[in-house]
Biopython code that builds the backbone (N, CA, C, O; Angstrom):
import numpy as np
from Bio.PDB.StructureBuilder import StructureBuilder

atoms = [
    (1, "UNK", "N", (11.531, -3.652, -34.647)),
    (1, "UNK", "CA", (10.291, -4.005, -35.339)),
    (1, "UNK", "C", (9.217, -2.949, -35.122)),
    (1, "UNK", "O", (8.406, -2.587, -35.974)),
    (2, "UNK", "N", (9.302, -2.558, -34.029)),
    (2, "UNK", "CA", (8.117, -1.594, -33.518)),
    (2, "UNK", "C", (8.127, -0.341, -34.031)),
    (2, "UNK", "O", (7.135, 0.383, -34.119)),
    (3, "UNK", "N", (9.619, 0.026, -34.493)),
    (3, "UNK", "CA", (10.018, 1.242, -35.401)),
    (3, "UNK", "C", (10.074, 1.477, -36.256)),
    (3, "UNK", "O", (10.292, 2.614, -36.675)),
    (4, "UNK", "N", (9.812, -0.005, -37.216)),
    (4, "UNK", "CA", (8.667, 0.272, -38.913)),
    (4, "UNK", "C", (7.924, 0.462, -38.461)),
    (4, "UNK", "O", (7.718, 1.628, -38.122)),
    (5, "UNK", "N", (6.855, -0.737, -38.092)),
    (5, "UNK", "CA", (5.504, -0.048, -37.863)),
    (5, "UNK", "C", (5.286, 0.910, -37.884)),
    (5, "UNK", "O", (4.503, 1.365, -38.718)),
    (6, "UNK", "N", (5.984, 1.775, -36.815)),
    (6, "UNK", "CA", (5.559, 3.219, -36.374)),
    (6, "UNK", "C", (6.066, 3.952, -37.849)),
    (6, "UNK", "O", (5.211, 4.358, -38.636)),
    (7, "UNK", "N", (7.229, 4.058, -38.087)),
    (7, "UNK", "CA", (7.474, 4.807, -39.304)),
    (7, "UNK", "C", (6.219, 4.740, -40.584)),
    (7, "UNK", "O", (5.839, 5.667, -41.300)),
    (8, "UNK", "N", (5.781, 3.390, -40.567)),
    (8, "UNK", "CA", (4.704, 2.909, -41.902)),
    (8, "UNK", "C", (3.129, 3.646, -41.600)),
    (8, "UNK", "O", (2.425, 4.139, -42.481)),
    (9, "UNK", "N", (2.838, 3.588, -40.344)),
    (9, "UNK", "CA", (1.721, 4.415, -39.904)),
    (9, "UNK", "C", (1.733, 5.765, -39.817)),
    (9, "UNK", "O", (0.752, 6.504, -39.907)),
    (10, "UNK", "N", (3.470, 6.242, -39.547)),
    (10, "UNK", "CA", (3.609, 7.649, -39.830)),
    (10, "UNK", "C", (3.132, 8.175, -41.331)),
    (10, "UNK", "O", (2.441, 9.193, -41.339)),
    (11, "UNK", "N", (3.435, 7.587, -42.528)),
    (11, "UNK", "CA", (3.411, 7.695, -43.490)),
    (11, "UNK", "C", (2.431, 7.928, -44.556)),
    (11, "UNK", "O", (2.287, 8.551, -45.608)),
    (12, "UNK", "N", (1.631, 6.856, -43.506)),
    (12, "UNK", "CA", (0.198, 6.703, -43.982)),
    (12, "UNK", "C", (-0.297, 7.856, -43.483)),
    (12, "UNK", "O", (-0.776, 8.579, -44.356)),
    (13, "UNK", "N", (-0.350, 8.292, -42.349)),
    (13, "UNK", "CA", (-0.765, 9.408, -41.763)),
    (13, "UNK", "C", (-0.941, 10.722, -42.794)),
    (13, "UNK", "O", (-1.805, 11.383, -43.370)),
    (14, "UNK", "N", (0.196, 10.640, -42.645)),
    (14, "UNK", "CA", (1.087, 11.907, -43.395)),
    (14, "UNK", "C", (0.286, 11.945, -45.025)),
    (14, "UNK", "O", (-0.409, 12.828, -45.529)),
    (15, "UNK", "N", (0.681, 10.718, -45.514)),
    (15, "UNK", "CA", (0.050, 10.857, -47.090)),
    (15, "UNK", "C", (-1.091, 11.630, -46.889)),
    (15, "UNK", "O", (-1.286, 12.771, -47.307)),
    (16, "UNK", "N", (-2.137, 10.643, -45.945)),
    (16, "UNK", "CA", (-3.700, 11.013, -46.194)),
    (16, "UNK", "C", (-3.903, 12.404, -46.024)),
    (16, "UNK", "O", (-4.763, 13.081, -46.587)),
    (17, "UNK", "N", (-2.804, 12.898, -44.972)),
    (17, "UNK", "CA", (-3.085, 14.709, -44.419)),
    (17, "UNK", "C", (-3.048, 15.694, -46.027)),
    (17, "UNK", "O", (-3.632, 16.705, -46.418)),
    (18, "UNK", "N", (-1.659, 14.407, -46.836)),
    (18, "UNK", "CA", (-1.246, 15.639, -48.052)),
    (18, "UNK", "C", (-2.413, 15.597, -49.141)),
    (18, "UNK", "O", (-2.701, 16.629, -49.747)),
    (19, "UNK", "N", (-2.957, 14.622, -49.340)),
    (19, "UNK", "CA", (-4.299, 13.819, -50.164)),
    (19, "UNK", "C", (-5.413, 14.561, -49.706)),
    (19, "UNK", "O", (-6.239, 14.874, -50.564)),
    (20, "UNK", "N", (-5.631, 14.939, -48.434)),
    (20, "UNK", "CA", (-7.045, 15.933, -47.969)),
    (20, "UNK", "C", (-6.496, 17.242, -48.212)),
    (20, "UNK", "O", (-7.351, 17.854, -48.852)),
    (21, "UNK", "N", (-5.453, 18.000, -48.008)),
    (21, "UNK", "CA", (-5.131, 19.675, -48.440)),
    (21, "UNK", "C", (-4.969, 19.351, -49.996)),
    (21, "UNK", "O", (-5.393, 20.258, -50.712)),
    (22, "UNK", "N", (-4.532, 18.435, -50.552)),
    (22, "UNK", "CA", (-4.749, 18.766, -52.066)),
    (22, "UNK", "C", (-6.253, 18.464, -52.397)),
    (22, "UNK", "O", (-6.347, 18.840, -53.565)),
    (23, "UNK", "N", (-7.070, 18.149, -52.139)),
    (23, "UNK", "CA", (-8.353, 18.158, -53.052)),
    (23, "UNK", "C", (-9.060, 18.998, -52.016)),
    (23, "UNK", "O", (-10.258, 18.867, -52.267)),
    (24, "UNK", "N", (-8.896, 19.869, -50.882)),
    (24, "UNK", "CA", (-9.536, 20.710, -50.139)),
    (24, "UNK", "C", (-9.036, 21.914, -51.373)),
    (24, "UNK", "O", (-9.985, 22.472, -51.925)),
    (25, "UNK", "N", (-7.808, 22.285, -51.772)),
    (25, "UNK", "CA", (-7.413, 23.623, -52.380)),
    (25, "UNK", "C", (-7.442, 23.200, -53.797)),
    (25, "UNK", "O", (-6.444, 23.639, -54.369)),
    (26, "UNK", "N", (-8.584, 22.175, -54.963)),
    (26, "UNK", "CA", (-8.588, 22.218, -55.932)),
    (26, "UNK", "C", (-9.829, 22.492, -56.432)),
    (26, "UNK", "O", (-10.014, 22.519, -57.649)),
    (27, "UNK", "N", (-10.910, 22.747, -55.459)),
    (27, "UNK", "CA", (-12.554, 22.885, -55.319)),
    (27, "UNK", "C", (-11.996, 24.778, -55.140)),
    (27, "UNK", "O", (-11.689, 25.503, -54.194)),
    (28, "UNK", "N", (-12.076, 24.886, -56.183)),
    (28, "UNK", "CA", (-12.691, 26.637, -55.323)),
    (28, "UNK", "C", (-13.146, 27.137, -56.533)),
    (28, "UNK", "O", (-12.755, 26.998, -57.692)),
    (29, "UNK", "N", (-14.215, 27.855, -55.926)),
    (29, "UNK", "CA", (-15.212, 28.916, -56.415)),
    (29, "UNK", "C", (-15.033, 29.611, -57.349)),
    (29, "UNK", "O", (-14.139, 30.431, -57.144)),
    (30, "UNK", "N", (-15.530, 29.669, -58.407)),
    (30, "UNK", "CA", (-14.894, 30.977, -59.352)),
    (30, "UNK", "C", (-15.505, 32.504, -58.950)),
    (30, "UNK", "O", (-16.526, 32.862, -58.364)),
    (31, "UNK", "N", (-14.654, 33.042, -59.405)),
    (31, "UNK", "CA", (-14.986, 34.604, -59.183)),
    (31, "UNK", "C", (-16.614, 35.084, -59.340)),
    (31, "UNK", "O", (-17.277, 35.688, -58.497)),
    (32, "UNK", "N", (-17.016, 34.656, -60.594)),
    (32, "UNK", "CA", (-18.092, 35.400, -61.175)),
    (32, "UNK", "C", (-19.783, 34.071, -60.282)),
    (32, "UNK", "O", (-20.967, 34.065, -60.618)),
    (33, "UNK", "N", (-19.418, 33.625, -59.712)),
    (33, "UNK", "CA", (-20.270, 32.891, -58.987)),
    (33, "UNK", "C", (-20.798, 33.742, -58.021)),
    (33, "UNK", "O", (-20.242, 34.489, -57.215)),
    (34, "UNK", "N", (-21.963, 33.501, -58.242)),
    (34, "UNK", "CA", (-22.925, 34.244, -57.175)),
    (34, "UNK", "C", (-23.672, 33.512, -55.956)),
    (34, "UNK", "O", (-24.069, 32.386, -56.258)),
    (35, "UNK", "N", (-23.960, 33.942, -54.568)),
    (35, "UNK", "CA", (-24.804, 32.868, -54.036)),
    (35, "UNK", "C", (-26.544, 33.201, -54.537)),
    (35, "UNK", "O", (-26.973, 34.266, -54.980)),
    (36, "UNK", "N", (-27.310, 31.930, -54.296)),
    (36, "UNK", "CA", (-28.606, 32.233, -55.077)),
    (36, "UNK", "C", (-29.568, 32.230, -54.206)),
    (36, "UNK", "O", (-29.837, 31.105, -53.784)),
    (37, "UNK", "N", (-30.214, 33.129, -53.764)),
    (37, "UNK", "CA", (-31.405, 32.794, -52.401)),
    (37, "UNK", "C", (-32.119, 31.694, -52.509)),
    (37, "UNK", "O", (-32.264, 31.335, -53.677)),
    (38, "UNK", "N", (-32.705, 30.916, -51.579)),
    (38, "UNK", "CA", (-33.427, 30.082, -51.514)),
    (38, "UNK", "C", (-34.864, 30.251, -52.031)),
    (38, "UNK", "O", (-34.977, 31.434, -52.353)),
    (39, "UNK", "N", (-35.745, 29.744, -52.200)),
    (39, "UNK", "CA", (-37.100, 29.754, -52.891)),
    (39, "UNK", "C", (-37.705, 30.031, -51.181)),
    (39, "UNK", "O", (-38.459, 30.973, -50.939)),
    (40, "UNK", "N", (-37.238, 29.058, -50.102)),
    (40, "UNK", "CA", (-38.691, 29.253, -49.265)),
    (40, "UNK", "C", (-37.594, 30.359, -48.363)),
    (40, "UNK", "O", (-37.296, 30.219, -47.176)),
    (41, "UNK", "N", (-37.174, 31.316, -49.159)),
    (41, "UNK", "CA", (-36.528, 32.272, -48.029)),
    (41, "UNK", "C", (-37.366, 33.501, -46.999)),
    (41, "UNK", "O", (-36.912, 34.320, -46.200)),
    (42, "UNK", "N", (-38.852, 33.170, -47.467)),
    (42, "UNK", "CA", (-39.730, 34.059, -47.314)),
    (42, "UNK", "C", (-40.560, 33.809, -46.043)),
    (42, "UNK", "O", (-41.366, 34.641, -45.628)),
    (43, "UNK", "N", (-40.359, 32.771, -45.515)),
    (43, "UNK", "CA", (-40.861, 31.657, -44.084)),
    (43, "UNK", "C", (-40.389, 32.547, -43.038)),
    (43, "UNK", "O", (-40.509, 32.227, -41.856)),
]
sb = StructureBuilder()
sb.init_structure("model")
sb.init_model(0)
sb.init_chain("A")
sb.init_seg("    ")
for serial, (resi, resn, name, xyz) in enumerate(atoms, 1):
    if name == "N":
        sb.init_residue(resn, " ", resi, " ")
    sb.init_atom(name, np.array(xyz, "f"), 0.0, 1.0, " ", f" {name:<3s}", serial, name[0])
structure = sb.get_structure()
């Protein structure tokens, strides 16, 4: 019994790890993006 559990929490684990590297590597930057200085960069 204790060795579903564990397998079912493995799983869950596991999904959520594959669910955070896929929407961490679907956010990216395009090339022609620039960073933009701040307005009070002058403080």
């Amino acid at each position: 019994m204790w060795i579903v559990l564990f397998v079912i929490a493995l799983l869950f684990v596991l999904g959520g790890a594959l669910l955070l590297l896929r929407s961490a590597n679907s956010h990216k930057i395009p090339d022609g993006v620039k960073a933009q200085p701040y307005q009070d960069d002058d403080d």
